[in-house]
C-alpha positions as CSV (number, residue, x, y, z in Angstrom):
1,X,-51.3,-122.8,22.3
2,X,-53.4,-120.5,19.5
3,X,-52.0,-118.1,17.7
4,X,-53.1,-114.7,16.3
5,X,-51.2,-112.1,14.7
6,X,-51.8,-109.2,12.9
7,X,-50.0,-106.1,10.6
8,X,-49.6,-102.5,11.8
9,X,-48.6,-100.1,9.9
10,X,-48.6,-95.8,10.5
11,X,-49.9,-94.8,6.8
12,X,-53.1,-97.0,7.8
13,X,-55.2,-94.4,10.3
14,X,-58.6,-94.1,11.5
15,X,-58.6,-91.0,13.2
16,X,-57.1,-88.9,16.0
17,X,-57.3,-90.3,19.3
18,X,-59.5,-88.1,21.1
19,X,-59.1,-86.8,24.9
20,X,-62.7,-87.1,25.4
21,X,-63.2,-90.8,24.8
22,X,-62.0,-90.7,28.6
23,X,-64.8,-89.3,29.7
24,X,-66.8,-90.5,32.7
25,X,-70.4,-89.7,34.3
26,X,-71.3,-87.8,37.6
27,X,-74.8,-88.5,38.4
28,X,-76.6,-87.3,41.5
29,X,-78.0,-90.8,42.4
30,X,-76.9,-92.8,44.8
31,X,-73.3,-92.3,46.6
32,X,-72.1,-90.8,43.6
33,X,-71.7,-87.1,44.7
34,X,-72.9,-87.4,48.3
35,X,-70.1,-89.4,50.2
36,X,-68.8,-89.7,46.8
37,X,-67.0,-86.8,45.6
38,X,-68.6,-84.5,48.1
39,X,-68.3,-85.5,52.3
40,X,-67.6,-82.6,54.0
41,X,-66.8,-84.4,57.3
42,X,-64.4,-86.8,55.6
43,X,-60.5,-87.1,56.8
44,X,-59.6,-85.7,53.4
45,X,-62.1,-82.8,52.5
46,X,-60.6,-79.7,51.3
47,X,-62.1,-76.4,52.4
48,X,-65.0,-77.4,49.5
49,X,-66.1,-80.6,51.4
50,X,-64.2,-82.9,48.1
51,X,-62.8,-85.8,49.4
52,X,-59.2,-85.8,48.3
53,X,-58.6,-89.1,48.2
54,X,-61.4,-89.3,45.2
55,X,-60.1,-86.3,43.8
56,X,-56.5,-87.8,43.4
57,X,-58.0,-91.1,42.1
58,X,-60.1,-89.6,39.4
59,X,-56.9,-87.9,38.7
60,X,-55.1,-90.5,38.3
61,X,-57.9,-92.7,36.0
62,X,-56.9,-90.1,33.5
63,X,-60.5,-88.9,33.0
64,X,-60.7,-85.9,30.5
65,X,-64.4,-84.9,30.8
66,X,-67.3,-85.6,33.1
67,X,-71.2,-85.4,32.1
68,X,-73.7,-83.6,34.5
69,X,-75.9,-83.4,36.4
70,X,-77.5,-86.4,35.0
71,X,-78.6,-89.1,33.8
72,X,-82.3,-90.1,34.6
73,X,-81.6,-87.6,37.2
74,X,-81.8,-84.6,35.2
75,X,-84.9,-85.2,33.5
76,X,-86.8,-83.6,36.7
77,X,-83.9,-81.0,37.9
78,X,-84.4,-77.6,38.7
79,X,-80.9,-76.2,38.8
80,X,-82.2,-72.8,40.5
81,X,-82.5,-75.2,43.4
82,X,-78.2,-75.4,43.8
83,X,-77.2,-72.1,43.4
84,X,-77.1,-69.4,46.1
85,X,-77.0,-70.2,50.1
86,X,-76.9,-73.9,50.9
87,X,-79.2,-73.3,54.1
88,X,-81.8,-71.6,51.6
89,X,-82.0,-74.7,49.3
90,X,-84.9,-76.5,48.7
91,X,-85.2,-80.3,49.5
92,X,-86.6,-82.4,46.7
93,X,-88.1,-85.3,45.4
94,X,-85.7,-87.2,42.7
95,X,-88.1,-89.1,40.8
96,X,-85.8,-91.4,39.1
97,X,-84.3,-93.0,41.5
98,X,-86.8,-92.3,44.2
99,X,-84.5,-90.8,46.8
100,X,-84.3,-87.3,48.0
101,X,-82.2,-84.5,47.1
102,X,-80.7,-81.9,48.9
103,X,-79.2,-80.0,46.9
104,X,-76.1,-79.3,48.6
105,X,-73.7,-79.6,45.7
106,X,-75.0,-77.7,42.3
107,X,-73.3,-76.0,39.7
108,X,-71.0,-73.9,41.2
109,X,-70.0,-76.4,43.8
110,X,-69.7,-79.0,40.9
111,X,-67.5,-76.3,39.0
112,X,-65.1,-76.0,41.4
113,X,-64.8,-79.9,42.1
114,X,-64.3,-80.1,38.1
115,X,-61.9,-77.2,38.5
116,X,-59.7,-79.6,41.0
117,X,-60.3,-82.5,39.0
118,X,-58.4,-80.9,35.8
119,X,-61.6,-82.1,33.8
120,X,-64.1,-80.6,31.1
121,X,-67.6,-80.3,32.2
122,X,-69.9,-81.7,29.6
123,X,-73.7,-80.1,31.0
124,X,-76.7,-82.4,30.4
125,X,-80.0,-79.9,30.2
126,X,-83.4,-80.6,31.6
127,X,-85.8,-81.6,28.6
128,X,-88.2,-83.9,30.1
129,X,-90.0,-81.4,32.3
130,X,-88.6,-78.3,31.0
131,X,-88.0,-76.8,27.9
132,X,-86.1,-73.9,25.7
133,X,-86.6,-70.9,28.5
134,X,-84.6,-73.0,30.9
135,X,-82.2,-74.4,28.8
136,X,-81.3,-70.0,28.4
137,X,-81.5,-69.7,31.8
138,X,-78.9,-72.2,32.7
139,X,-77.0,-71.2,29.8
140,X,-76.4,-67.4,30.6
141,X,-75.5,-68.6,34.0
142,X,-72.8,-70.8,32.9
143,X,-71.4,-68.9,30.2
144,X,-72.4,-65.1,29.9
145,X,-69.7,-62.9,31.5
146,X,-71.5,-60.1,32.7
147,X,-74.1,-57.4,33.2
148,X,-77.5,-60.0,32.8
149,X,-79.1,-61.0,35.7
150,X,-78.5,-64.8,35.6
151,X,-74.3,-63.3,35.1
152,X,-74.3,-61.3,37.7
153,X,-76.4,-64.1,40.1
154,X,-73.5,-66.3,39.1
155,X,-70.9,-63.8,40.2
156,X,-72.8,-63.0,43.4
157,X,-72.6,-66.6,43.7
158,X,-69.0,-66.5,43.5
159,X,-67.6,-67.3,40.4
160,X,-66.9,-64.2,38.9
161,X,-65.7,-65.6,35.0
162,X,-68.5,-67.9,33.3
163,X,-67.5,-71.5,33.2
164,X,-67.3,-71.4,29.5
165,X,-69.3,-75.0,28.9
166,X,-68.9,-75.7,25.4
167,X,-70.7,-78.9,25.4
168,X,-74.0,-79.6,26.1
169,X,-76.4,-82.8,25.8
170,X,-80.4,-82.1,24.8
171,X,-82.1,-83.7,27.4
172,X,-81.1,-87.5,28.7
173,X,-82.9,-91.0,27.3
174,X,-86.1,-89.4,26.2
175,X,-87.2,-92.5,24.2
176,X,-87.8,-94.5,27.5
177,X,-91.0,-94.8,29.0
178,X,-89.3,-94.9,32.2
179,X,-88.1,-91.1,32.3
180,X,-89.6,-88.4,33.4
181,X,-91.2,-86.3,30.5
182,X,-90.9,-89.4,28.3
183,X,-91.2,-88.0,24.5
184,X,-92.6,-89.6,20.9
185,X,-89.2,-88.9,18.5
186,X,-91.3,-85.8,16.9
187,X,-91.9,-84.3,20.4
188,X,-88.6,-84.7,21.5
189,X,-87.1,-83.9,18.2
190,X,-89.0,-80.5,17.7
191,X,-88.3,-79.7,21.0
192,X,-84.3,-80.5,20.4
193,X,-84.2,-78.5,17.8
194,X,-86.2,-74.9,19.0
195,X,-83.3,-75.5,22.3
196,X,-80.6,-75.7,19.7
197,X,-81.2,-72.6,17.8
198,X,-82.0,-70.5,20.7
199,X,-78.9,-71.8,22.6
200,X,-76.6,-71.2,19.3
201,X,-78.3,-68.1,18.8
202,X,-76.2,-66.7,21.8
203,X,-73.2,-69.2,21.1
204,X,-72.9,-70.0,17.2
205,X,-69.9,-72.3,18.3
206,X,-71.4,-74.9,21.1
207,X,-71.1,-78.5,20.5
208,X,-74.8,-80.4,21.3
209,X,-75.7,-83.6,21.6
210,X,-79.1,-85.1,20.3
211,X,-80.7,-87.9,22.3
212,X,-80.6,-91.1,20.8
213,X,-82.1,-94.2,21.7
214,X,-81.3,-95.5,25.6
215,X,-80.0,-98.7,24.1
216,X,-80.0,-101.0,20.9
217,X,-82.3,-103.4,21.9
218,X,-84.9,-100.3,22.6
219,X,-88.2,-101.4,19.9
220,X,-87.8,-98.2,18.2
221,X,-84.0,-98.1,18.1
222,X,-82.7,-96.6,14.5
223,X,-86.4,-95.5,14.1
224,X,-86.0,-92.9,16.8
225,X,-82.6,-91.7,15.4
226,X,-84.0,-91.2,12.3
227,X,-86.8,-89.4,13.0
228,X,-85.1,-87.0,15.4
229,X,-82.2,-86.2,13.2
230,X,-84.3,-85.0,10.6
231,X,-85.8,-82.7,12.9
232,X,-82.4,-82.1,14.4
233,X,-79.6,-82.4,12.1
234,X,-78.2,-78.8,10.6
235,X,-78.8,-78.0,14.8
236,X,-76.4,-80.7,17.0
237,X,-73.1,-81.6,16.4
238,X,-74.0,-85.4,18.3
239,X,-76.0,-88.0,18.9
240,X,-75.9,-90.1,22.1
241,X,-74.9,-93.6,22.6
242,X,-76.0,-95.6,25.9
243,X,-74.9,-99.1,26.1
244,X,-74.2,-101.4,29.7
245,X,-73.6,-105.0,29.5
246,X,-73.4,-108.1,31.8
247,X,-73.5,-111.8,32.0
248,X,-76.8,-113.6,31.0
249,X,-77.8,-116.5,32.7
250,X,-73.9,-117.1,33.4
251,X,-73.4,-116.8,29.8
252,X,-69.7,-115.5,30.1
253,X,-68.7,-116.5,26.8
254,X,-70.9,-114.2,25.4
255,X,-70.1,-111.2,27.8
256,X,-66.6,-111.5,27.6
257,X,-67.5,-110.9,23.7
258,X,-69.7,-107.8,24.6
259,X,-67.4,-105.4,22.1
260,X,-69.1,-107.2,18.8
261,X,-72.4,-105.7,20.1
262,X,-70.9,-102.1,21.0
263,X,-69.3,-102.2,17.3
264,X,-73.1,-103.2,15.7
265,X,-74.0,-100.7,17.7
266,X,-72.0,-98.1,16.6
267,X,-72.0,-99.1,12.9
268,X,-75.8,-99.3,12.7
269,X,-76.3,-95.3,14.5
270,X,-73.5,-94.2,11.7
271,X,-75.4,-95.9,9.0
272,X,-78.5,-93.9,10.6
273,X,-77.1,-90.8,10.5
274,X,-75.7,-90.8,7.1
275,X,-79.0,-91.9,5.4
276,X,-80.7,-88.6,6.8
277,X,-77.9,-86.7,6.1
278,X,-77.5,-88.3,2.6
279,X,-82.1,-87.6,2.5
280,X,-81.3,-84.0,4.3
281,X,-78.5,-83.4,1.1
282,X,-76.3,-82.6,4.2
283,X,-72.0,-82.6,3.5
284,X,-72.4,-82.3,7.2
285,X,-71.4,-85.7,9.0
286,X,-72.5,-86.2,12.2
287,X,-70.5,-87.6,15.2
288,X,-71.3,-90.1,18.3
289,X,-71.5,-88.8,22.2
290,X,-71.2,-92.9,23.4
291,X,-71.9,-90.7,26.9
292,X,-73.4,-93.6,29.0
293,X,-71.1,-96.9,28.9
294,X,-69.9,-99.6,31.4
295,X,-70.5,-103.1,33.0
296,X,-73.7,-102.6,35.2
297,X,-75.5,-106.1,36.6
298,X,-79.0,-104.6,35.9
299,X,-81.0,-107.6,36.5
300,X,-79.8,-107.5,40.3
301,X,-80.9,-103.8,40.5
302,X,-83.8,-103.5,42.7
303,X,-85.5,-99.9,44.5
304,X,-86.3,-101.4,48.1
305,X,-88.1,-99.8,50.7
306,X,-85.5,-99.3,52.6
307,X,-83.8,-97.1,49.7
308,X,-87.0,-95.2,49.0
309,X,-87.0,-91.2,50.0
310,X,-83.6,-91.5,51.7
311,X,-80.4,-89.2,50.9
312,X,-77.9,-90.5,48.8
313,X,-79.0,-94.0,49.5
314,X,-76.5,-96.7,48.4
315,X,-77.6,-98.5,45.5
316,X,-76.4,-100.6,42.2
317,X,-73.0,-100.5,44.1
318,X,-71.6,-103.1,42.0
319,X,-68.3,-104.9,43.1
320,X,-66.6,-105.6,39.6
321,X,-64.4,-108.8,39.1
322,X,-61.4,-109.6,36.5
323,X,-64.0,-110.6,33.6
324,X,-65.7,-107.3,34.5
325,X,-62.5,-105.3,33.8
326,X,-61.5,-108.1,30.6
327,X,-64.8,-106.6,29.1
328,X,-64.5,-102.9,30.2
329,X,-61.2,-103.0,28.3
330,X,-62.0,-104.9,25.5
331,X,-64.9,-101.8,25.0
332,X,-62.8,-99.6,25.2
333,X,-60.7,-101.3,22.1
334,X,-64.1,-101.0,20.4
335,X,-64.4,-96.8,21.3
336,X,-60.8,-96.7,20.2
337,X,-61.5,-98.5,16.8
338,X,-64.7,-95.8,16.1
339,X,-62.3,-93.0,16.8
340,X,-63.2,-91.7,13.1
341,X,-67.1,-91.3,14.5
342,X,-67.0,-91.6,18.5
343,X,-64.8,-88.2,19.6
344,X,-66.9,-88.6,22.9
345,X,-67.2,-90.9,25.4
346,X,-68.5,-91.0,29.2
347,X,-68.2,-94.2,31.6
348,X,-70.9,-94.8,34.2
349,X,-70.5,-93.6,36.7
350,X,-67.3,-92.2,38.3
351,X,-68.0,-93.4,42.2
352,X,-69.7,-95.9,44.0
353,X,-72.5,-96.2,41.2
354,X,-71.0,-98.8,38.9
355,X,-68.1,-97.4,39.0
356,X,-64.4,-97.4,38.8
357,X,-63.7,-95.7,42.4
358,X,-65.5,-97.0,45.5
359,X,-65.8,-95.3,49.2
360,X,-67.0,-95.5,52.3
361,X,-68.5,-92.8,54.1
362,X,-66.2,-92.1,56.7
363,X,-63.5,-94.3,55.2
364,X,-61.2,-95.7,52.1
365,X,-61.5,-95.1,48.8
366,X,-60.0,-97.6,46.5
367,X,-60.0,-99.1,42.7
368,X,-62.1,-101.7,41.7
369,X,-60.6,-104.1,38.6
370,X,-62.3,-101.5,36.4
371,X,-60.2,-98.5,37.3
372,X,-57.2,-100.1,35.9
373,X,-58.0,-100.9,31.8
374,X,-59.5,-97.3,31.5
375,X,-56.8,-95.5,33.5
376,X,-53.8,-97.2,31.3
377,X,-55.5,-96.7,28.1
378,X,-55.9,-93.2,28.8
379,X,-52.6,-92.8,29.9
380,X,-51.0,-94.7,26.9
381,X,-53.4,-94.2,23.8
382,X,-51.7,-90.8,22.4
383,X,-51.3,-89.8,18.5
384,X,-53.6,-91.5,15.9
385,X,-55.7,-94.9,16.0
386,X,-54.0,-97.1,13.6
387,X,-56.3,-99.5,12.0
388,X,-56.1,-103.2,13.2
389,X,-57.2,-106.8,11.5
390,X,-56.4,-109.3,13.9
391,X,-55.9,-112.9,12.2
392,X,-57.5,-115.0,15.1
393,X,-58.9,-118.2,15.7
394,X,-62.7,-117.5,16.7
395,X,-65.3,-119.1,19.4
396,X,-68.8,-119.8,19.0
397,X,-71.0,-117.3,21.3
398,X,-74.6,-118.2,22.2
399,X,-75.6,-113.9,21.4
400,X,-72.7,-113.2,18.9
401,X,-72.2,-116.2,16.9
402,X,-68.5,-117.4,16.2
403,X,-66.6,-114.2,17.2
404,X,-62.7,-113.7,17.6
405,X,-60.7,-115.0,20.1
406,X,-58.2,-112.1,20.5
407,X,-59.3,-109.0,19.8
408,X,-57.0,-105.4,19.2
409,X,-56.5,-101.9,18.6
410,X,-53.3,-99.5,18.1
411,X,-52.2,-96.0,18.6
412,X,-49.5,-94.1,17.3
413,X,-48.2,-90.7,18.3
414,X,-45.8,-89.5,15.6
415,X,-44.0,-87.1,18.1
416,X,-42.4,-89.4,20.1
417,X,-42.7,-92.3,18.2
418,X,-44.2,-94.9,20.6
419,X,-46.4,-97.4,19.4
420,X,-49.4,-98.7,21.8
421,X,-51.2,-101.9,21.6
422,X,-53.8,-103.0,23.3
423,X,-55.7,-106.5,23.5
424,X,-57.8,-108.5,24.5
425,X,-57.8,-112.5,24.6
426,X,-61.7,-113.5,25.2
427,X,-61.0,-117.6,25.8
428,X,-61.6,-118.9,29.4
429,X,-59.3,-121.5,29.0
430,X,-56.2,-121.2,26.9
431,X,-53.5,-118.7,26.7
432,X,-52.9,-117.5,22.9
433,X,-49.6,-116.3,21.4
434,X,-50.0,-112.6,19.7
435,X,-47.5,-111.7,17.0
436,X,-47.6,-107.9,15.6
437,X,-45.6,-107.4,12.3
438,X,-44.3,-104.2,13.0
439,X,-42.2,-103.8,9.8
440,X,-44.2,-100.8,8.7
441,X,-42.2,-98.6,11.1
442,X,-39.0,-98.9,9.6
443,X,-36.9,-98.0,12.6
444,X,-36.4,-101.0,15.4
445,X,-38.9,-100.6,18.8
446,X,-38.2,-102.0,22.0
447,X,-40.8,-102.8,24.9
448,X,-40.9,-99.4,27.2
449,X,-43.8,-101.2,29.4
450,X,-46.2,-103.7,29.5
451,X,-49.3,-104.6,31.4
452,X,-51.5,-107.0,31.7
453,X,-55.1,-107.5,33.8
454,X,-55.7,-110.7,34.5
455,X,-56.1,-113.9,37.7
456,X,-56.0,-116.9,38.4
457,X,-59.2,-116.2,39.6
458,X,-61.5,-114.3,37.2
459,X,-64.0,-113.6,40.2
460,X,-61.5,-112.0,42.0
461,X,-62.3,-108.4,43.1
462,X,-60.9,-105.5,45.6
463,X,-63.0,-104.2,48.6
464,X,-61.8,-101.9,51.2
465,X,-59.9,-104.6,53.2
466,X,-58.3,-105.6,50.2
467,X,-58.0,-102.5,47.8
468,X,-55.0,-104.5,45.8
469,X,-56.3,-108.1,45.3
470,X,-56.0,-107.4,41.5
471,X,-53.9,-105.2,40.3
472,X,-51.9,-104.4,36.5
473,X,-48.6,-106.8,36.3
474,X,-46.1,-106.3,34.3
475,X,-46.2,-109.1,31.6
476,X,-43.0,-110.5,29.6
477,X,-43.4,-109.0,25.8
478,X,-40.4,-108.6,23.5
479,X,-39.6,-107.2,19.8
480,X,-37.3,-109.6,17.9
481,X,-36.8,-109.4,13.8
482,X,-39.4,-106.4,13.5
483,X,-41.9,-108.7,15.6
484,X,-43.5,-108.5,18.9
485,X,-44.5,-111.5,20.4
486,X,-46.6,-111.5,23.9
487,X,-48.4,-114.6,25.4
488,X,-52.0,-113.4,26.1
489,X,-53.2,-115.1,29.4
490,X,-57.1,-116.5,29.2
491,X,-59.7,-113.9,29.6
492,X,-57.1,-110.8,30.1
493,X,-56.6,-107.9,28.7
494,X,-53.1,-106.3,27.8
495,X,-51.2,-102.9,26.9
496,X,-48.4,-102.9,25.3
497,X,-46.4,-99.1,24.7
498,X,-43.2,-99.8,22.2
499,X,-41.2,-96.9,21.5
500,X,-38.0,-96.2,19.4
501,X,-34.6,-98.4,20.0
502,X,-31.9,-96.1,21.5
C-alpha cells in the first residue's frame, strides 16, 4: 500500500478561513428557482411559495452567500420587471438560455427566500445591455433607506429597511462572445469602472467584483485581466474566477486531478493582478471572487427544441457520481489552500442546475454525492488555513503531467482547538496510508469524527428513489505518538476534525 505523509504545524498559516468560500449560485435558468427554490403549489411551500424541504437542505449544505440573479442570465435582465404586483409582470424572452421568464420571483421575493436561507446576497448587475444609470437604479432600491423614489417603491413593495447588499459583481462573463452585450476588455473595462465610482459615490464601502475571463483556456485569458484591471483597479475590490471541469474522452485520471488546473489557475490571475498593481504603483492587493465553480458535463449540454421558449425548462440537470464529488472536494482543498487570495467563492448552481440539491416538481428533494464534500467542509473548516506539503507518491496525467497522488489541506481554530484535515486520494486503484505529524501542537488530539466519500462503485449516484445510495461513512482514523494515521480508500475524499485530549 503507498504512503504519504505530511507536517502540520499552527505557526505555519495562510490565511483566515473565510465564510464566503461557501458560497453557491442562484441562477434563473432552468429548474433552479422555478420548481427549484420557488413552487408555490409544492407540499412544503411556506406562505412565500419556498419549498421547505430546499430551504432546509441549503441550510444544511452550510452555504454562507448566494450570487444573483445571474449568470448568462443577467446579462439581458431588467430587474424593474420583478418588483411590484406579480399579475402586472411582464413575460420575457431570456436570451441565454432561450427559455422564457416570468418573472414571478425578483428581488424582493429572492430577499426574503435569502432571508430564510440565513445567507448573504451577493447581487450580480446587468452590464451587457445596460449600463451605469441602471446599475443606480437597482442600487437605491436595494440599499437606500428612505425618501427617493426607487426607496420608497421598495417599501411600497414591502420591505420597509433596504437589504443592505454590500457585494456586488460588474456584469457576468463579458469576454465571451456568447453573452449578451459581449465587450472588447477596454469597453468592458471603461464601462466597469464609470459603474464603480458612481455606485461608491453613494456607498464608499461596497465590495465589487471585476469580470475576469469566463475560463482559463479563454484565447485572451490573462490579456483580458490585465487590460481591465488597469482600467479598473483603484475602483473593485475583486476579480472573478469561472472554472467547471469534467472527464474528457473518459480521461478520469486526469479529472480526478482537476485541482492542479484550479491552482494554475488561481496562481496565474494573482500573478495578473500584482503586475498591474506593481505597473499601477498600487500597495493595494487585489483579491479573487472564484464565483462560478463546479463539475458540469458540458459537452452533453445541448438547447433542443423541445426546451426552446418554455418556462423553467429542465436542462444540464446533471446526476453527479462518487468521482464527481472525489473532484468537487478535492477543489475545494484547492479554494481552501488560496485562502490568502480567494475570500469568495460561489458553486454552480444551488438546485437542479448542476447542482448539489435536486427536485421534482411536485415531489422529493434529495442530495446528490456533491452535497456531501461541500456541506462537511463548511461545517468543519473553522479558524485559519494551515499550510500543507503533502510528501506523496505521484501519477502520470495525460492534461497535468505526473501530479500527486494524495492531495490536502488543514484548518485550525485556535478557540477550541480542533484541528481539520481534509484529503483527497486521486488513485483508481490502491488505497494509500496518510500519516500527519502533528507534533507542532504540543498538547495530545484525539479523533472527534471522521468521514469519508467514497464506493465501491465510483458511478454510483442518488436519484429520488434512492436519495441515500452514497452517503458520508464514518472511516477508522486514530492519533498514536503525536501521529495520525488514516487509510485513504481509492478515489475518496476524507475529513478528519481532531480536537484536544480530555
Amino acid at each position: 500500500m503507498p504512503n504519504a505523509s505530511f507536517h502540520l504545524d499552527p505557526a505555519f498559516t495562510i490565511a483566515p478561513v473565510s465564510r464566503r468560500t461557501f458560497g453557491s449560485f442562484v441562477e434563473h435558468m432552468g429548474r433552479c428557482v422555478y420548481t427549484g427554490i420557488y413552487e408555490p403549489t409544492h407540499a412544503t411551500a411556506d406562505a412565500d411559495g419556498f419549498r421547505q424541504d430546499v430551504l432546509a437542505l441549503t441550510r444544511e449544505l452550510g452555504v454562507s452567500t448566494v450570487r444573483y440573479p445571474g449568470g448568462n442570465f443577467v446579462s439581458g435582465y431588467r430587474w424593474e420587471d420583478g418588483i411590484g404586483p406579480v399579475t402586472d409582470r411582464p413575460v420575457r424572452r431570456d436570451l441565454a438560455w432561450h427559455s422564457l421568464e416570468t418573472n414571478e420571483v425578483g428581488i424582493d421575493e429572492f430577499m426574503r427566500w435569502a432571508g430564510k436561507a440565513g445567507v448573504e446576497v451577493m447581487y450580480a448587475l446587468n452590464l451587457g445591455t445596460r449600463g451605469v444609470a441602471e446599475a443606480l437604479d437597482v442600487q437605491e432600491y436595494l440599499n437606500h433607506p428612505d425618501r427617493t423614489r426607487l426607496a420608497e417603491l421598495r417599501r411600497t413593495n414591502g420591505a420597509d429597511k433596504p437589504y443592505g447588499i454590500s457585494m456586488f459583481c460588474l456584469g457576468n462573463e463579458l469576454d465571451g462572445p456568447w453573452q449578451t452585450g459581449h465587450k472588447t476588455a477596454y469597453e468592458y473595462g471603461r464601462l466597469a469602472a464609470e459603474t464603480a465610482r458612481a455606485m461608491r459615490a453613494a456607498e464608499p464601502d461596497l465590495e465589487l467584483v471585476a469580470c475576469g475571463s469566463s475560463s482559463s483556456s479563454m484565447p485572451t485569458f490573462a490579456a483580458w485581466e490585465s487590460e481591465v484591471l488597469e482600467l479598473t483597479y483603484d475602483q473593485v475590490d475583486y476579480i472573478s474566477a469561472h472554472a467547471y471541469y469534467e472527464p474528457i474522452d473518459g480521461d478520469i485520471g486526469s479529472f480526478l486531478a482537476s485541482a492542479v488546473d484550479m491552482d494554475h489557475f488561481v496562481n496565474s490571475v494573482v500573478a495578473t493582478a500584482d503586475s498591474v498593481g506593481a505597473k499601477l504603483k498600487s500597495k493595494k492587493r487585489l483579491k479573487i471572487s472564484f464565483d462560478e465553480w463546479n463539475v458540469w458535463y458540458l459537452t452533453r449540454f445541448q438547447a433542443t427544441r423541445e426546451t426552446e421558449w418554455q418556462v423553467a425548462p429542465p436542462v444540464i440537470e446533471d446526476s453527479y457520481n462518487v468521482t464527481d464529488a472525489v473532484v468537487v472536494g478535492s477543489l475545494l482543498i484547492s479554494l481552501l489552500r488560496h485562502s490568502d487570495r480567494v475570500t469568495a467563492a460561489c458553486q454552480a448552481q444551488l438546485v437542479n442546475v448542476i447542482a448539489p440539491i435536486r427536485t421534482e416538481p411536485g415531489g422529493p428533494a434529495w442530495r446528490q454525492t456533491i452535497f456531501h464534500p461541500f456541506a462537511i467542509t463548511s461545517r468543519l473548516a473553522k479558524g485559519s488555513v494551515l499550510r500543507v506539503e503533502p510528501d506523496s507518491p505521484s501519477y502520470p496525467t495525460a492534461r497535468y503531467g505526473d501530479v500527486p497522488v494524495v492531495d490536502a489541506v488543514a484548518t485550525h481554530d485556535p478557540e477550541s482547538g480542533d484541528v481539520t484535515v481534509f484529503v483527497v486520494n486521486r488513485s483508481q486503484d490502491s488505497a494509500t496510508t496518510l500519516a500527519v505529524s502533528l507534533a507542532g501542537f504540543g498538547g495530545a488530539l484525539r479523533v472527534a469524527e471522521s468521514w469519508t466519500v467514497h464506493d465501491d462503485d465510483p458511478d454510483a449516484t442518488n436519484t429520488a428513489a434512492d436519495p441515500d445510495r452514497v452517503t458520508p461513512r464514518p472511516v477508522p482514523a486514530e492519533v498514536t505518538g503525536g501521529e495520525l494515521r488514516v487509510s485513504l480508500a481509492p478515489v475518496s475524499w476524507t475529513a478528519i476534525r481532531l480536537t484536544p485530549a480530555e
